[in-house]
C-alpha positions in Angstrom: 9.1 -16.8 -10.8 12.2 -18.1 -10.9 13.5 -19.3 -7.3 17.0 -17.7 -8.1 15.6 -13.7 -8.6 13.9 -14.7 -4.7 16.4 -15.7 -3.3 18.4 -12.5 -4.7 15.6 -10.1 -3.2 15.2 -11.7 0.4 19.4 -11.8 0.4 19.8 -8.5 -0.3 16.3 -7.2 1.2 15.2 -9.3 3.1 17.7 -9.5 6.2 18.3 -6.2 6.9 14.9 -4.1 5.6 12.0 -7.1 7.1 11.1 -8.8 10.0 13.2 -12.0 9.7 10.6 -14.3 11.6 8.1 -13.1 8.5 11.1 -13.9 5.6 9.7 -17.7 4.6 6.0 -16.0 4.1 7.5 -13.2 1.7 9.5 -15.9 0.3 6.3 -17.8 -0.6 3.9 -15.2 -1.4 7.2 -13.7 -3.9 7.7 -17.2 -5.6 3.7 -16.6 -7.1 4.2 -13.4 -8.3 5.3 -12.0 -11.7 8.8 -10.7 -12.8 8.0 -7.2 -13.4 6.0 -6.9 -9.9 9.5 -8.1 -8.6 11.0 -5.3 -10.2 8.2 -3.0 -8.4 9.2 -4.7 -5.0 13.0 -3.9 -5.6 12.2 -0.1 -6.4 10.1 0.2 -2.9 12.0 2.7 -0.8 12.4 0.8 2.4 13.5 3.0 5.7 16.8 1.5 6.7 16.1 0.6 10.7 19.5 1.7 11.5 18.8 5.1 10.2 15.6 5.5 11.6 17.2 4.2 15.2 19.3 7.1 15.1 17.1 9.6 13.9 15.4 8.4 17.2 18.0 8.9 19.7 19.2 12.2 18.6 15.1 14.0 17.2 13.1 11.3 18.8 12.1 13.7 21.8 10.8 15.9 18.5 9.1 12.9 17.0 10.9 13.0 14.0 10.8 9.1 13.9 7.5 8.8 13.8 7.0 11.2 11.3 9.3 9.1 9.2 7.5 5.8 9.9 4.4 7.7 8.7 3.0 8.5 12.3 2.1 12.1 12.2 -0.5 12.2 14.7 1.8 10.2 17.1 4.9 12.9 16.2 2.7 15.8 17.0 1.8 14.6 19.9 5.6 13.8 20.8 6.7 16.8 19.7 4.3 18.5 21.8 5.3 16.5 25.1 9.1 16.7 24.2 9.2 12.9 24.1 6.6 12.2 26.8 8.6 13.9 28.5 11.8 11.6 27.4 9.8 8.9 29.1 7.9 7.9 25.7 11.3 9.0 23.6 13.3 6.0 25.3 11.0 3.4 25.1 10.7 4.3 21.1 14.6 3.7 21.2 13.5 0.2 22.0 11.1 -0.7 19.6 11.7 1.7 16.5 14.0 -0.8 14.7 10.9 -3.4 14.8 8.4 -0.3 14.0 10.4 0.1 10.8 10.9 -3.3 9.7 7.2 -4.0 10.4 6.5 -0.7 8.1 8.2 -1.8 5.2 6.7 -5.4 5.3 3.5 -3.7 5.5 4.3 -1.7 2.5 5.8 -4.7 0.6 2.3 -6.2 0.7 0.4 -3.9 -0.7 2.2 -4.5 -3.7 1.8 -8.3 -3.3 -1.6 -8.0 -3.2 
């Protein structure tokens, strides 16, 4: 694949939607594939960590955040506890952003693969 179309993806992908310590691994494991699974990787639809942080400060005593990252046994259980009793909601203020980005490489290689 041409080095140019990578380069494109991680810049407008990468940075903001993945982990940036895994960015050179997704840049190598990209370079090998073909151009139409590029295509497949640009149509993904990535949770925006930003969105998702917020989501958890204002619902995240409901769980809603986890049921966005895909979590739903973790979300009933928050919702259940009102947050852990806000104990478990502000620690999840914490760590969500990662959460996400860590969901959406995840997802990203199960297309590579």
């Amino acid at each position: 694949m041409d080095s140019n179309k990578v380069d494109m993806f991680i810049a407008s992908t990468g940075t903001k939607y993945l982990p940036s310590e895994k960015l050179m691994a997704v840049r190598s494991s990209i370079e090998t594939l073909e151009d139409s699974k590029l295509i497949i990787l640009q149509s993904l639809n990535y949770k925006d960590p930003i969105v998702v942080f917020l989501i958890s400060i204002f619902f995240g005593y409901l769980g809603v955040d986890r049921f966005i990252l895909g979590q739903v046994g973790l979300g009933i259980i928050k919702l259940i506890t009102l947050g852990g009793f806000g104990i478990w909601a502000i620690i999840d203020w914490f760590t969500v952003m990662k959460r996400t980005k860590e969901k959406n490489y995840n997802m990203l290689l199960e297309i590579i693969k």
